[in-house]
PDB file of N, H, CA, C and O in Angstrom:
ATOM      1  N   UNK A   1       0.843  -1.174   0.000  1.00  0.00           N
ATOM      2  CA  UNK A   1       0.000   0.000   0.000  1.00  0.00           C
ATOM      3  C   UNK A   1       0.891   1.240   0.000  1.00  0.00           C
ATOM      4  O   UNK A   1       1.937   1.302   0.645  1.00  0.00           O
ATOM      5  N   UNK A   2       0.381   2.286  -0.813  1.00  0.00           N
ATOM      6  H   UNK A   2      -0.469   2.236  -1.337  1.00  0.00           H
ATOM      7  CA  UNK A   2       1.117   3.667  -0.790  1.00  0.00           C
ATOM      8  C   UNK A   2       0.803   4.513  -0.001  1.00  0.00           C
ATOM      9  O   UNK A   2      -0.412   4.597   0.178  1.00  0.00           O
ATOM     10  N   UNK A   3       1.567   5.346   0.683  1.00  0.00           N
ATOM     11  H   UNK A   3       2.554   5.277   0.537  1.00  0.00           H
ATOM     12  CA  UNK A   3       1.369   6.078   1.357  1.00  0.00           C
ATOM     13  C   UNK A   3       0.893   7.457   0.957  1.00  0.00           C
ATOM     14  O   UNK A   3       1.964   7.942   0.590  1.00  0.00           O
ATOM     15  N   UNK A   4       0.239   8.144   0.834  1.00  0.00           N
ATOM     16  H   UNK A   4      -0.630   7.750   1.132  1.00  0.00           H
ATOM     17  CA  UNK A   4       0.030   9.274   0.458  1.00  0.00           C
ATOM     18  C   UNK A   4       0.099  10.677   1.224  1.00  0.00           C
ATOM     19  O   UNK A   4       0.170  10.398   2.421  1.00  0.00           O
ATOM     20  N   UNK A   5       0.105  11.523   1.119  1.00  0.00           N
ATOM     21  H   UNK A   5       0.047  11.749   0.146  1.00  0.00           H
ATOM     22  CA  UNK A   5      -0.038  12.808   1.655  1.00  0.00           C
ATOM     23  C   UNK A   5      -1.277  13.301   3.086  1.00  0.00           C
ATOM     24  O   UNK A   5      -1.159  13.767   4.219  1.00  0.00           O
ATOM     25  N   UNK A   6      -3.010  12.636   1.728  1.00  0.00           N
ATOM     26  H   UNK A   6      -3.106  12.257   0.807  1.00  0.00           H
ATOM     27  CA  UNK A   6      -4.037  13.000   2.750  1.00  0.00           C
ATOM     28  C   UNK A   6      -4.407  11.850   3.567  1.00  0.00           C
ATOM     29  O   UNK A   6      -5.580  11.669   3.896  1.00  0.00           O
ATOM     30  N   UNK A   7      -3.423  11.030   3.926  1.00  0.00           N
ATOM     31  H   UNK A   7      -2.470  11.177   3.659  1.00  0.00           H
ATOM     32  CA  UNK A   7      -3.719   9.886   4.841  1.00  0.00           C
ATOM     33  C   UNK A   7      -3.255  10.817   6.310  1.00  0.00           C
ATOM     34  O   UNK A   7      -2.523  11.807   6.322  1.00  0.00           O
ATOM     35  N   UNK A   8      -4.037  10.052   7.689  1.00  0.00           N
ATOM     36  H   UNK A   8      -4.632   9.248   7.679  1.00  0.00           H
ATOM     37  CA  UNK A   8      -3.678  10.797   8.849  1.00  0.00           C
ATOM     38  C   UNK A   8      -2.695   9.539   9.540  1.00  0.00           C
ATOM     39  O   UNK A   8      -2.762   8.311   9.494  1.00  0.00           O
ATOM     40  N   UNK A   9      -1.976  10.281  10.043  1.00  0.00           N
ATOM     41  H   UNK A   9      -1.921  11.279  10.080  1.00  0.00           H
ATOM     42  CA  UNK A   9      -0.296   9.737  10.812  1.00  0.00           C
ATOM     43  C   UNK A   9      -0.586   8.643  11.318  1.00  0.00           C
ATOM     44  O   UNK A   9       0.297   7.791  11.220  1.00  0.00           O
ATOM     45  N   UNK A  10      -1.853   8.241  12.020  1.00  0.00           N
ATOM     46  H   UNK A  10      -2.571   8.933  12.100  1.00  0.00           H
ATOM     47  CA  UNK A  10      -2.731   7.287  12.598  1.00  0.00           C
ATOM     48  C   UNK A  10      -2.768   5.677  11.738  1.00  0.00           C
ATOM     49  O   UNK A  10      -2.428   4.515  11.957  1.00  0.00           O
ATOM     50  N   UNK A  11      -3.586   6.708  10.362  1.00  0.00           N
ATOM     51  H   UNK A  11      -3.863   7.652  10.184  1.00  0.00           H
ATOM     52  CA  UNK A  11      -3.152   5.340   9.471  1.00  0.00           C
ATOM     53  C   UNK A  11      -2.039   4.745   8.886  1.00  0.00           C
ATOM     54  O   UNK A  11      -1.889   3.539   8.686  1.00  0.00           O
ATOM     55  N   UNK A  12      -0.980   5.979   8.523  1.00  0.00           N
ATOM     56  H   UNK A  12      -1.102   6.958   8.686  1.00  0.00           H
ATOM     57  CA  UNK A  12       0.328   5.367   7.717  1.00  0.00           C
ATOM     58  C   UNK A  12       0.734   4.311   9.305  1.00  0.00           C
ATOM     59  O   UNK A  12       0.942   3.098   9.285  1.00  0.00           O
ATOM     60  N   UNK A  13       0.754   5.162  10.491  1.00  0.00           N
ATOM     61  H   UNK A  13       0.586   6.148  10.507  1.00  0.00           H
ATOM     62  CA  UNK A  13       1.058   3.790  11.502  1.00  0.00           C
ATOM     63  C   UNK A  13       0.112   2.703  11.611  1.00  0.00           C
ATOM     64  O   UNK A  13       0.478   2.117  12.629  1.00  0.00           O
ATOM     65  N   UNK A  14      -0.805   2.151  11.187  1.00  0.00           N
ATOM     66  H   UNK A  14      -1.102   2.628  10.360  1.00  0.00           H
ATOM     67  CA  UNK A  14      -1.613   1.160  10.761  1.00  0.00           C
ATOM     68  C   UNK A  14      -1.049   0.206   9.927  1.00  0.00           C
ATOM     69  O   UNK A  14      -0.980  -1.004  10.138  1.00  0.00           O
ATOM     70  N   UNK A  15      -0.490   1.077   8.580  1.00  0.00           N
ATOM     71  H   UNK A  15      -0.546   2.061   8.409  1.00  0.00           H
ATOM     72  CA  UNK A  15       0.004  -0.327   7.371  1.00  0.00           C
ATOM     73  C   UNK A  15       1.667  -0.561   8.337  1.00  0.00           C
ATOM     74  O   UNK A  15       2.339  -1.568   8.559  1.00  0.00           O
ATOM     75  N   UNK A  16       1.797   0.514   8.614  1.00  0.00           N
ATOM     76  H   UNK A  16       1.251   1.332   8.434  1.00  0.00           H
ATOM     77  CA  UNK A  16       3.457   0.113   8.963  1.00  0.00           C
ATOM     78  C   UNK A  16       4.049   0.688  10.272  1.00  0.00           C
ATOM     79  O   UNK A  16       4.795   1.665  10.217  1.00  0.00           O
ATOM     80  N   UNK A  17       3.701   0.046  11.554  1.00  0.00           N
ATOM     81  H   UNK A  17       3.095  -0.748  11.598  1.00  0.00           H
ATOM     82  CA  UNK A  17       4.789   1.028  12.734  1.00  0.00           C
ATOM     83  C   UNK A  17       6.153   1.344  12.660  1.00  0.00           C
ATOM     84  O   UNK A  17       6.692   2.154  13.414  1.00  0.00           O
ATOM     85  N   UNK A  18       7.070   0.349  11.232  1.00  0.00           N
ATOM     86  H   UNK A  18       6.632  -0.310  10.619  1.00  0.00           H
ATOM     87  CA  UNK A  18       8.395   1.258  11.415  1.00  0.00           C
ATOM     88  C   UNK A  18       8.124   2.312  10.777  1.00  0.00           C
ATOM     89  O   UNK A  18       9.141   2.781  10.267  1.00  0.00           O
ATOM     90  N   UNK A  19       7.010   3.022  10.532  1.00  0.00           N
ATOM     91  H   UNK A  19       6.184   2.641  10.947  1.00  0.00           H
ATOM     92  CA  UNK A  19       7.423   4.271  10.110  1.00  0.00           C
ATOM     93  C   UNK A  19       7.525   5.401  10.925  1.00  0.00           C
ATOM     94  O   UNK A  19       7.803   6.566  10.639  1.00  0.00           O
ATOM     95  N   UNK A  20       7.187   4.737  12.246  1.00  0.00           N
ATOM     96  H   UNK A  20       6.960   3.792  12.479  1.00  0.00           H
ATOM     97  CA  UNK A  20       7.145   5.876  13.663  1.00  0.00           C
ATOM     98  C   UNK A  20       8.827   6.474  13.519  1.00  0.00           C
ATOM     99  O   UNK A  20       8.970   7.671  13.268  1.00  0.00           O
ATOM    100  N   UNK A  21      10.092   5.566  13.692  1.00  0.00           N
ATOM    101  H   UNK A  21       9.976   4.594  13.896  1.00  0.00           H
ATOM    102  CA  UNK A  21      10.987   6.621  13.583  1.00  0.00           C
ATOM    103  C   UNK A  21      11.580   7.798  12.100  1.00  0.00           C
ATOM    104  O   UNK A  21      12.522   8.590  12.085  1.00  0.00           O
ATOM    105  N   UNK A  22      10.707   7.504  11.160  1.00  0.00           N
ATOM    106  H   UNK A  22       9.941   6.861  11.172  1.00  0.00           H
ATOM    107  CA  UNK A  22      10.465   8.749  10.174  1.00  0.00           C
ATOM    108  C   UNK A  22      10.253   9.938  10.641  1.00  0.00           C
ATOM    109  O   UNK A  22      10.995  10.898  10.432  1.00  0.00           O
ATOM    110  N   UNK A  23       9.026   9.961  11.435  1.00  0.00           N
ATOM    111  H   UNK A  23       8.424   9.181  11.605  1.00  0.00           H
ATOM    112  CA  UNK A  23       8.124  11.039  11.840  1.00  0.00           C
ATOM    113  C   UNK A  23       9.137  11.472  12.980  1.00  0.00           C
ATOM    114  O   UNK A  23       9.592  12.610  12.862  1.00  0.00           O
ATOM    115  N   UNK A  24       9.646  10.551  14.317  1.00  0.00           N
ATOM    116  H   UNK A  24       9.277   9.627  14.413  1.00  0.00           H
ATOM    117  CA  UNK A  24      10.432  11.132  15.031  1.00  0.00           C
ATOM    118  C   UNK A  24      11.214  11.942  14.440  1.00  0.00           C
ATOM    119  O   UNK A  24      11.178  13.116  14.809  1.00  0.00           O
ATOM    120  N   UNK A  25      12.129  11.554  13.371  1.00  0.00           N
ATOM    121  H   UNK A  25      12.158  10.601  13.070  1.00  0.00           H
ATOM    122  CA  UNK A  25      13.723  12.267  13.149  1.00  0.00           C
ATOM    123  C   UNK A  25      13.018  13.338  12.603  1.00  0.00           C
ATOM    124  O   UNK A  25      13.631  14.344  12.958  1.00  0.00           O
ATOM    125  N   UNK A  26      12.315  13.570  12.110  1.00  0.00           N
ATOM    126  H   UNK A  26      11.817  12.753  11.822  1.00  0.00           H
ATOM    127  CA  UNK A  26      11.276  14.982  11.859  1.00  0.00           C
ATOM    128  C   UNK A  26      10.889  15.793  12.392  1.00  0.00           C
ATOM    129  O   UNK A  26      10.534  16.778  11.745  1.00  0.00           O
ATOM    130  N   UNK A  27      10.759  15.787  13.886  1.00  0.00           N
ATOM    131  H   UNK A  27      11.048  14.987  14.411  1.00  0.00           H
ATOM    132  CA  UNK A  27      10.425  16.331  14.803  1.00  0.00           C
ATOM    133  C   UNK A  27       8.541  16.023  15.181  1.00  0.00           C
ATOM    134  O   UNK A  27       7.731  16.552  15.942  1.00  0.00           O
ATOM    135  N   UNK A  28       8.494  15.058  14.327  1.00  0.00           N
ATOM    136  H   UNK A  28       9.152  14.627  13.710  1.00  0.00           H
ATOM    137  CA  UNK A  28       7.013  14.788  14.582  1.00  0.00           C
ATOM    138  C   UNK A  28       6.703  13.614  15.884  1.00  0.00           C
ATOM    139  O   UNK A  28       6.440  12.430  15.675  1.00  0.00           O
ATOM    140  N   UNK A  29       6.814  14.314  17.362  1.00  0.00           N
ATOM    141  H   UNK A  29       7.028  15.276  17.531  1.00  0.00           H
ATOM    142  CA  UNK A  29       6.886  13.028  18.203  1.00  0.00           C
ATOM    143  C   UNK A  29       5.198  13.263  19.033  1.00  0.00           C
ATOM    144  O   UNK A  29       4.949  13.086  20.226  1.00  0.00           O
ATOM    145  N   UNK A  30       4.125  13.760  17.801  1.00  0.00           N
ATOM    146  H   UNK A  30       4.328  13.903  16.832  1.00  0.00           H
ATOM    147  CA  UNK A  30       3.004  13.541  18.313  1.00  0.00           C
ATOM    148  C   UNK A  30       2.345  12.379  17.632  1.00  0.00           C
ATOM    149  O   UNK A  30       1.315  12.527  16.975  1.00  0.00           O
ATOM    150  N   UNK A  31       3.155  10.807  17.847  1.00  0.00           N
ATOM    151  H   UNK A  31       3.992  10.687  18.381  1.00  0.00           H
ATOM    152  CA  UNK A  31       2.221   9.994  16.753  1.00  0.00           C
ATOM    153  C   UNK A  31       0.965   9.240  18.070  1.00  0.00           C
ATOM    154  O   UNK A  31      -0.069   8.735  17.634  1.00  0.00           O
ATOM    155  N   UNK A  32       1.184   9.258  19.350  1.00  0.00           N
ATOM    156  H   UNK A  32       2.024   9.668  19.705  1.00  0.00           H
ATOM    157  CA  UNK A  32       0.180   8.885  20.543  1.00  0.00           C
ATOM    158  C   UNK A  32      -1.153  10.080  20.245  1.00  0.00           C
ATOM    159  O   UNK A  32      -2.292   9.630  20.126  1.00  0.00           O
ATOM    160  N   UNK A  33      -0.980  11.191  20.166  1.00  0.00           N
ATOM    161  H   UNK A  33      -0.054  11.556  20.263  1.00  0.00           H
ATOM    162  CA  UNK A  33      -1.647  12.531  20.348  1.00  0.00           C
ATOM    163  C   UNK A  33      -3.131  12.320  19.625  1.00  0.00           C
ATOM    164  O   UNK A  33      -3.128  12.169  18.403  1.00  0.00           O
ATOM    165  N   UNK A  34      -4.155  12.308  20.202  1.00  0.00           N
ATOM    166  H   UNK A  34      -4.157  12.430  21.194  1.00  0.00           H
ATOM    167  CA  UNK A  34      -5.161  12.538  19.452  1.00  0.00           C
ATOM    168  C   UNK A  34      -5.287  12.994  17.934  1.00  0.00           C
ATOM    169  O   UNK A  34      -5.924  12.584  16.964  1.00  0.00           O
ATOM    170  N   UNK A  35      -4.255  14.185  18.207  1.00  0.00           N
ATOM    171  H   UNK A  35      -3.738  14.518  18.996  1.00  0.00           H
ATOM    172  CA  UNK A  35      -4.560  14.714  16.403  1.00  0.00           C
ATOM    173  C   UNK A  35      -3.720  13.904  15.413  1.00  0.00           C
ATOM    174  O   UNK A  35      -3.588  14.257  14.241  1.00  0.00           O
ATOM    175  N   UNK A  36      -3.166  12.821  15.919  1.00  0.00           N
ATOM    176  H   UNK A  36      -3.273  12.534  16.871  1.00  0.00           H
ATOM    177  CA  UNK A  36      -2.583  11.712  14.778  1.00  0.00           C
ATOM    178  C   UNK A  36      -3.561  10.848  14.056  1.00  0.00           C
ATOM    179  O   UNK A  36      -3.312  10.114  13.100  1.00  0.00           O
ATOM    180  N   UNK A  37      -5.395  11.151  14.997  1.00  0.00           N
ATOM    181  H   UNK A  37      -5.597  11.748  15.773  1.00  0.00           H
ATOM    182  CA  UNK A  37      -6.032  10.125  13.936  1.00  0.00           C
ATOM    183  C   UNK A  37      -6.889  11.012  13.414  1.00  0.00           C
ATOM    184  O   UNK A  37      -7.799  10.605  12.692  1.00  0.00           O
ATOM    185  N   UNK A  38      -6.726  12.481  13.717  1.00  0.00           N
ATOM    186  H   UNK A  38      -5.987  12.813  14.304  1.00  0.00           H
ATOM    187  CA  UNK A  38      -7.146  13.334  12.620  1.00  0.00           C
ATOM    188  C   UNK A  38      -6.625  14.364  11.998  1.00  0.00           C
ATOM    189  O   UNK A  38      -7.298  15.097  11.273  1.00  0.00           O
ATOM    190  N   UNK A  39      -5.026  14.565  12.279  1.00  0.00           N
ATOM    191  H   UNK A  39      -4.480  13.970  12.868  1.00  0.00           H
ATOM    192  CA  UNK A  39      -4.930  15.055  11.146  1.00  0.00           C
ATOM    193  C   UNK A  39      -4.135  14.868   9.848  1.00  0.00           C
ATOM    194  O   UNK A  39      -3.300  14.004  10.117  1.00  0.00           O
ATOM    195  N   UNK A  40      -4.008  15.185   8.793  1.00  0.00           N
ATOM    196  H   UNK A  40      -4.687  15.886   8.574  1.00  0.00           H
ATOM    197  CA  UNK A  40      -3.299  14.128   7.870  1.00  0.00           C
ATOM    198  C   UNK A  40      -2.066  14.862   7.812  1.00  0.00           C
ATOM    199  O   UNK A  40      -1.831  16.026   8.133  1.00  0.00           O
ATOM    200  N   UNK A  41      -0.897  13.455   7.074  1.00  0.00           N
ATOM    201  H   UNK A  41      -1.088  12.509   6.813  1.00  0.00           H
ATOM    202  CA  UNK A  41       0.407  14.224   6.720  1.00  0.00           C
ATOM    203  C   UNK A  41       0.443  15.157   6.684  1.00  0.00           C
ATOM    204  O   UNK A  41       1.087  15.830   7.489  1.00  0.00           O
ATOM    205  N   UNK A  42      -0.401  15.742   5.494  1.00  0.00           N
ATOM    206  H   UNK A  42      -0.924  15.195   4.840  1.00  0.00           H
ATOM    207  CA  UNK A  42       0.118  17.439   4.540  1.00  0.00           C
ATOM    208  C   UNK A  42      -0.090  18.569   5.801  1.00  0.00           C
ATOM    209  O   UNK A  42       0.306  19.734   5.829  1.00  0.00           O
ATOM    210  N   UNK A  43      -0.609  18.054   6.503  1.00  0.00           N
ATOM    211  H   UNK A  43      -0.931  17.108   6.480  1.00  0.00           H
ATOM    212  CA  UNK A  43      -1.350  19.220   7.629  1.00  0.00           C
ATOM    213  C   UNK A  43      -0.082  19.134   9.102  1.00  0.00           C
ATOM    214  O   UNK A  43       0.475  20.143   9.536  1.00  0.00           O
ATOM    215  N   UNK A  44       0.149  17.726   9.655  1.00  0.00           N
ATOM    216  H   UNK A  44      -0.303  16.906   9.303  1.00  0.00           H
ATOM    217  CA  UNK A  44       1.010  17.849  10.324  1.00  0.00           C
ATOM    218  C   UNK A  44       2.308  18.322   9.771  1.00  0.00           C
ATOM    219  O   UNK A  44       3.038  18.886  10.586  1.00  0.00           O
ATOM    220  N   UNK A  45       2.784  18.196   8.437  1.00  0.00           N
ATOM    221  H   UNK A  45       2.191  17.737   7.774  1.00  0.00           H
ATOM    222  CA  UNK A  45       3.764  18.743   8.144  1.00  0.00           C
ATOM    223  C   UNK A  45       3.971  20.602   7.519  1.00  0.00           C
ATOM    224  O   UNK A  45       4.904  21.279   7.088  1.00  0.00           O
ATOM    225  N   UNK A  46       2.875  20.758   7.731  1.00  0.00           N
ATOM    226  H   UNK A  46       2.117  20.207   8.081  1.00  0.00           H
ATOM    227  CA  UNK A  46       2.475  22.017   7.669  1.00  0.00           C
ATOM    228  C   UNK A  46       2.992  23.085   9.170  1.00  0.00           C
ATOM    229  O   UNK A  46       3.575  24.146   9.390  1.00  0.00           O
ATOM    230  N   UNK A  47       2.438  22.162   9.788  1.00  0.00           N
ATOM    231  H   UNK A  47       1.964  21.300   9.609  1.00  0.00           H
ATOM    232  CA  UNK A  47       2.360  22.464  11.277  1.00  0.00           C
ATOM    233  C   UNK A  47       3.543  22.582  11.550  1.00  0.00           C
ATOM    234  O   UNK A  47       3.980  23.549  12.174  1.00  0.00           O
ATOM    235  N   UNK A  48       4.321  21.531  11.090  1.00  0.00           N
ATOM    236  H   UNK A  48       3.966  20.745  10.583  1.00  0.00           H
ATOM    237  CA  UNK A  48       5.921  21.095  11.866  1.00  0.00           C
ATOM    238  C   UNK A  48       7.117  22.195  10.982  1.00  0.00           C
ATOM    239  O   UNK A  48       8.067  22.725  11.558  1.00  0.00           O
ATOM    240  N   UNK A  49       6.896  22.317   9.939  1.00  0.00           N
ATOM    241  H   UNK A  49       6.124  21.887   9.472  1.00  0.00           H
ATOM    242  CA  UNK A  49       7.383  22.925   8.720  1.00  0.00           C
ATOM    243  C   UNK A  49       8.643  21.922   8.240  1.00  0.00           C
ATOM    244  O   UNK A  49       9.861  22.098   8.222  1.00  0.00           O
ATOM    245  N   UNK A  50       7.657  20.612   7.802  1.00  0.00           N
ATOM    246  H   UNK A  50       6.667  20.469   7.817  1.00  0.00           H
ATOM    247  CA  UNK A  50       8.408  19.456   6.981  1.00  0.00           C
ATOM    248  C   UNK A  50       8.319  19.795   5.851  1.00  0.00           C
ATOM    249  O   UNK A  50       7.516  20.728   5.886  1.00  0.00           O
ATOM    250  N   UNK A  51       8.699  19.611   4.606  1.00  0.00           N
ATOM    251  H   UNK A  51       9.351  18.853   4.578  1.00  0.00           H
ATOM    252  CA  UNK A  51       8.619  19.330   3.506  1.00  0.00           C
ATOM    253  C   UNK A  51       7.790  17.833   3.619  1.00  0.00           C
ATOM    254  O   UNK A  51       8.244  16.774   4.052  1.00  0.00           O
ATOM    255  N   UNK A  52       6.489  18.093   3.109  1.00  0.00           N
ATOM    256  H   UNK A  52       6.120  18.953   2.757  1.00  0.00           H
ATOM    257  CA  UNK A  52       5.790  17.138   2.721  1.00  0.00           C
ATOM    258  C   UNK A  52       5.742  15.997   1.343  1.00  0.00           C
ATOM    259  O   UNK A  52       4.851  15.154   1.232  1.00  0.00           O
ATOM    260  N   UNK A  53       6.524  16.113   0.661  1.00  0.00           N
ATOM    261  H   UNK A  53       7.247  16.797   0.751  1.00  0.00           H
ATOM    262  CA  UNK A  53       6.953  15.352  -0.619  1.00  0.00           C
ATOM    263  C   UNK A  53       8.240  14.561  -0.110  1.00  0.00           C
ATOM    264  O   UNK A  53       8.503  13.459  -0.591  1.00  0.00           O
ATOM    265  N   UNK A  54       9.264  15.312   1.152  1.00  0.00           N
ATOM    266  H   UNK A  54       9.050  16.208   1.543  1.00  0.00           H
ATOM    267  CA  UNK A  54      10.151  14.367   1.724  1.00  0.00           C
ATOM    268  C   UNK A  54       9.597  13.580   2.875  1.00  0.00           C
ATOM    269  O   UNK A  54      10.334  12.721   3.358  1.00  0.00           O
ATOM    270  N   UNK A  55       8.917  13.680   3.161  1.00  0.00           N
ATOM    271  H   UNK A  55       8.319  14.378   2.769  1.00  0.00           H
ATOM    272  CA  UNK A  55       8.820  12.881   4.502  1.00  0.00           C
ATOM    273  C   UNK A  55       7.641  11.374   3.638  1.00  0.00           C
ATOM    274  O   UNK A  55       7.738  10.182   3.932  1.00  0.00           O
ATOM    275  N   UNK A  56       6.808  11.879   2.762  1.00  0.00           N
ATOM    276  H   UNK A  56       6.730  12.847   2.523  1.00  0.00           H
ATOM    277  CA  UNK A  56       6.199  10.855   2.005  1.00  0.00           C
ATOM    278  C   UNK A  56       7.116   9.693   1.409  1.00  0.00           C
ATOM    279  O   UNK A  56       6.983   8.478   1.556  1.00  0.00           O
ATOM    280  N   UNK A  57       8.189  10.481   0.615  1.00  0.00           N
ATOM    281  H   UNK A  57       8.297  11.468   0.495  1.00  0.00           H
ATOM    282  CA  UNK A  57       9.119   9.435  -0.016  1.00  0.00           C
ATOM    283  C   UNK A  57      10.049   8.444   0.834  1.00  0.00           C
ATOM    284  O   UNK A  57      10.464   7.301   0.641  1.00  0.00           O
ATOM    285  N   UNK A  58      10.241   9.697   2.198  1.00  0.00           N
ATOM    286  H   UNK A  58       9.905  10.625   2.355  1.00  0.00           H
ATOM    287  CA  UNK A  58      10.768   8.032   3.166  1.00  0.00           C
ATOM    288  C   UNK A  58       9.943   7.205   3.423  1.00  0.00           C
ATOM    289  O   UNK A  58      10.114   6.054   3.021  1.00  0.00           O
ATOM    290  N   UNK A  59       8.655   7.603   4.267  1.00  0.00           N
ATOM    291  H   UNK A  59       8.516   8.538   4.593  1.00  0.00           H
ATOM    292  CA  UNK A  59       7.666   6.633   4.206  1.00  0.00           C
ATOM    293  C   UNK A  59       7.311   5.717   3.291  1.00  0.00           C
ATOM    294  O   UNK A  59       7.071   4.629   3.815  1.00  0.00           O
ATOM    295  N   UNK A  60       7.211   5.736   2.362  1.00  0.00           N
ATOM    296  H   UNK A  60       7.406   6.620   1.937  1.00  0.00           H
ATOM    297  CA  UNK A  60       7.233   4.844   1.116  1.00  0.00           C
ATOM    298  C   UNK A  60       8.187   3.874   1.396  1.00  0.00           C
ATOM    299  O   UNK A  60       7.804   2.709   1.501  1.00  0.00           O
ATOM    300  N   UNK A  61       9.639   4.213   1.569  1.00  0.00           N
ATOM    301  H   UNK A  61       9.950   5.159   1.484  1.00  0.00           H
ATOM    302  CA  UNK A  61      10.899   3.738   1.355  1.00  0.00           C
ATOM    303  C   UNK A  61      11.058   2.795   2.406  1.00  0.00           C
ATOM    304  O   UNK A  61      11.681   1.738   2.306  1.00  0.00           O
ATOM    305  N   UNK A  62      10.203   3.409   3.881  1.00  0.00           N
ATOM    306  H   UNK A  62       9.698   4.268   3.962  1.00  0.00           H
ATOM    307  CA  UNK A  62       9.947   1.554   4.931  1.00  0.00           C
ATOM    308  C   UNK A  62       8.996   1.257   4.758  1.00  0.00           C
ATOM    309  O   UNK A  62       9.068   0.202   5.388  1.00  0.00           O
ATOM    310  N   UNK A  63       7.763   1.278   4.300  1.00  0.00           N
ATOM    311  H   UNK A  63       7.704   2.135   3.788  1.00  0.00           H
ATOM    312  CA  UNK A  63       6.712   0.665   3.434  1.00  0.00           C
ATOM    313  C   UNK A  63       7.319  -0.433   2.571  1.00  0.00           C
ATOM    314  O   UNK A  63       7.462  -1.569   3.022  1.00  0.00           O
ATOM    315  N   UNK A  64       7.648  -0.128   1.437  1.00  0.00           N
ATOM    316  H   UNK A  64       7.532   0.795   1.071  1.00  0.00           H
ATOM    317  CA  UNK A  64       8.442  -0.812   0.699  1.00  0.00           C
ATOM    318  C   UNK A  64       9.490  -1.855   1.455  1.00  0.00           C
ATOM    319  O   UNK A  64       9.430  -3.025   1.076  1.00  0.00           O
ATOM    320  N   UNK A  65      10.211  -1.603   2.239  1.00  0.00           N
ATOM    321  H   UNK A  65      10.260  -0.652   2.547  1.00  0.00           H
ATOM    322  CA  UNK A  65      11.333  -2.317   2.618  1.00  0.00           C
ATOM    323  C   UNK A  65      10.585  -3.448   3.726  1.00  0.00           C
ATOM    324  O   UNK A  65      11.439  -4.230   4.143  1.00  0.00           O
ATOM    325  N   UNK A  66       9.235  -3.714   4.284  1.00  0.00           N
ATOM    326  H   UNK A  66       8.541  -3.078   3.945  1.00  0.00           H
ATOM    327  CA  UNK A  66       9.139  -4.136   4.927  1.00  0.00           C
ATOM    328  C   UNK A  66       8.333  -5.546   4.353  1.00  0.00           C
ATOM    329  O   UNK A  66       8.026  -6.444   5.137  1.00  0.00           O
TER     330      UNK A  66
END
């Protein structure tokens, strides 16, 4: 399964929990937080000021590897 952008942090940790240390080294260490099952990538990385096209392509990349 691909990961996409308007998926919420909640679900990409659904298909795959190694993707929790992605989001850490990102500074994203709200994946417990309520707003992980509502709000999506593009928005937490909005929030965080990720580049949202990089943090997708790692995700993909332990998706893939697993």
């Amino acid at each position: 399964m691909k990961i996409t952008k308007d998926m919420t942090i909640a679900q990409v940790l659904e298909i795959s929990r190694q993707t929790a240390p992605v989001f850490m080294e990102m500074g994203m260490h709200c994946l417990g937080c309520p707003m992980s099952s509502g709000e999506s990538v593009e928005m937490a990385c909005a929030t965080h000021g990720v580049d949202v096209d990089e943090i997708i392509k790692k995700l993909n990349a332990v998706v893939e590897e697993a």
